[in-house]
C-alpha positions as CSV (number, residue, x, y, z in Angstrom):
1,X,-12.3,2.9,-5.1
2,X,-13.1,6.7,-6.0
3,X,-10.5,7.9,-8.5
4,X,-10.6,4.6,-10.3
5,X,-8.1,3.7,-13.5
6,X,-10.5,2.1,-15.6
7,X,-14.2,3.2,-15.1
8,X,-17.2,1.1,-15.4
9,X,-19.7,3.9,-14.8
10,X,-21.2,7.1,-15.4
11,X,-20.9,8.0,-11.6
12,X,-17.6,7.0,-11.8
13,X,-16.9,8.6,-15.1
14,X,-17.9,11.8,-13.2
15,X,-15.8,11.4,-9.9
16,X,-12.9,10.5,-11.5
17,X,-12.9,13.3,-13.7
18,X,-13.7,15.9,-10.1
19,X,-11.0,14.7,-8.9
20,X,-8.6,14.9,-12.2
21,X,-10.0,18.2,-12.3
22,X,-9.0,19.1,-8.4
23,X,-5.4,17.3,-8.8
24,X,-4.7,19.4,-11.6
25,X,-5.9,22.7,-10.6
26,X,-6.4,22.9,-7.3
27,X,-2.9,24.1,-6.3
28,X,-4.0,27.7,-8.2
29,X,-7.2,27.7,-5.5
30,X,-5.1,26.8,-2.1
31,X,-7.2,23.4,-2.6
32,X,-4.9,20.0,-2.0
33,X,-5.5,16.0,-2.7
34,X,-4.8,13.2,-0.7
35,X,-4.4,10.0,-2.2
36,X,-4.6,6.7,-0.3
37,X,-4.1,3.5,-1.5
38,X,-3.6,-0.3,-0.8
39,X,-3.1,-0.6,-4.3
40,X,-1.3,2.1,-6.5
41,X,-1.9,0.5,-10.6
42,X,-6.0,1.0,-9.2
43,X,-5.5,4.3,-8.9
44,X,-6.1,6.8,-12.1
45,X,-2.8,7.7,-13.4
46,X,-3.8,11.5,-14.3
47,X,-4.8,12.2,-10.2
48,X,-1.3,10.1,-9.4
49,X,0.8,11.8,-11.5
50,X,-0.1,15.1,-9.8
51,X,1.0,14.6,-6.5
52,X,4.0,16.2,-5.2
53,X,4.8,14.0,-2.5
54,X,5.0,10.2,-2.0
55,X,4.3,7.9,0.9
56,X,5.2,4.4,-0.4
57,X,5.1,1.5,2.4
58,X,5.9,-1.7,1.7
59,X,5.2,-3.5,-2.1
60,X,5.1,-6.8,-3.0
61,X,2.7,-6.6,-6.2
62,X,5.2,-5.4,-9.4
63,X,2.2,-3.8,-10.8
64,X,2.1,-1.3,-7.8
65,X,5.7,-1.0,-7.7
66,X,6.1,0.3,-11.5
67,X,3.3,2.9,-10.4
68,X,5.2,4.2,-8.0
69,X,8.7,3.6,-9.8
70,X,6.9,5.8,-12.6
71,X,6.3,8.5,-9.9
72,X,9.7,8.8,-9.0
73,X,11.7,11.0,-10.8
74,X,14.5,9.5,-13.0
75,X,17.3,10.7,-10.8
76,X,15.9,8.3,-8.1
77,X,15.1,5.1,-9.3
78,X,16.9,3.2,-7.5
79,X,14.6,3.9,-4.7
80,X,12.0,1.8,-6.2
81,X,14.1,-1.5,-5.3
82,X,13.3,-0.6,-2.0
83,X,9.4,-1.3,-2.3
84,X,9.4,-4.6,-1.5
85,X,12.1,-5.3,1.5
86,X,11.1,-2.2,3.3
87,X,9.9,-3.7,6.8
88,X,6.5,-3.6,8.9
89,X,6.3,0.4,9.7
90,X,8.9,1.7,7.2
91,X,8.2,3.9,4.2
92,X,9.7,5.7,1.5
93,X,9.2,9.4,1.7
94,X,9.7,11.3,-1.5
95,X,8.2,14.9,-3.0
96,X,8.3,18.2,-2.0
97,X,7.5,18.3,1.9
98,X,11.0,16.6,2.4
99,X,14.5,17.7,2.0
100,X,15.9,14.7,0.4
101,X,14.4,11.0,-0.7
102,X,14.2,8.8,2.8
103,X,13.7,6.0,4.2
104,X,11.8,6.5,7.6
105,X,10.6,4.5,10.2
106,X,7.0,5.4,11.2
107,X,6.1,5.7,15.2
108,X,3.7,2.9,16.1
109,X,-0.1,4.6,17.6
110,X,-0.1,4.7,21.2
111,X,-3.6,2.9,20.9
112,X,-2.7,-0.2,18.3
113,X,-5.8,-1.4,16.7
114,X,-7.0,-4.7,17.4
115,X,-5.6,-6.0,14.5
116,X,-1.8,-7.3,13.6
117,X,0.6,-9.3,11.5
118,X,0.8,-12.7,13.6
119,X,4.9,-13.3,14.5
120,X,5.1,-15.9,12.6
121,X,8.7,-16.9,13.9
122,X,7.6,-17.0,17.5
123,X,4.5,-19.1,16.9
124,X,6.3,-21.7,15.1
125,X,9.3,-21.5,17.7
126,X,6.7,-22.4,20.7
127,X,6.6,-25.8,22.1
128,X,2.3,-25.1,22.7
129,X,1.9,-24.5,19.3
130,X,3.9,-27.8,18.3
131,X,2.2,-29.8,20.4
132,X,-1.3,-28.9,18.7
133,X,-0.4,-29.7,15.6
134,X,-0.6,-33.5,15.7
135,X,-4.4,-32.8,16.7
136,X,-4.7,-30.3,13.5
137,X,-3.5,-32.8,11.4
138,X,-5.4,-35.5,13.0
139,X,-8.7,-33.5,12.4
140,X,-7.9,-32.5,8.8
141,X,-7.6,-36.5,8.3
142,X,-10.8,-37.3,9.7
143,X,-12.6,-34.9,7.2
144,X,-14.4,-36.2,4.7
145,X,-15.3,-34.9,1.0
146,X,-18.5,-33.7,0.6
147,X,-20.2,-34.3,-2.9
């Protein structure tokens, strides 16, 4: 984590206040910020607070979502009770680069990485995987404690 909420170091001390120092005055200079996060209550409230436009995907954690609640202005909150039902590839798109508050539906990359959400409704609807699971259970009896 770079622009950290709570600091622990000196070095981290001195990003975090860069980068407060970019989010708040940049805009005179021509310079912008990107902020990207997994995690929104990690991120240092001063750099979040400066951004003018919000990308929220789907969130589960309530910490996160009162971050981002907090970023929306009062007008909109009931957008926040979107945060957590919003499906796989859907975000909430709010700030100055759009027209009005939406709810989008993002294009999936023509070259998907290697990595996935498994469908859990089809996996448990196949007769292969049904029949395996006598033998996982099976094997989890046969293990033993170790002490």
């Amino acid at each position: 984590m770079y622009i950290p909420e709570d600091v622990s170091s000196g070095a981290a001390a001195d990003a975090v206040a860069t980068f407060e120092r970019i989010a708040k005055e940049g805009r005179k200079y021509g310079v912008g910020l990107v902020v990207i996060s997994q995690r929104p209550a990690e991120v240092n409230r001063t750099v979040a607070s400066q951004c003018n436009n919000l990308i929220a995907m789907r969130l589960t954690n309530g910490d996160d979502q009162a971050v981002v609640r907090r970023l929306l202005p009062d007008s909109l909150g009931g957008f926040g009770d979107l945060l957590p039902i919003l499906d796989t590839g859907e975000a909430l798109v709010v700030g100055d680069a759009i027209l009005l508050p939406t709810r989008v539906r993002i294009a999936k990359p023509i070259n998907e990485p290697l990595s996935g959400t498994i469908d859990f409704w089809d996996r448990w609807a196949d007769a292969a995987s049904a029949s395996s699971l006598g033998k996982a259970v099976e094997s989890w009896r046969r293990q033993a404690l170790v002490r």
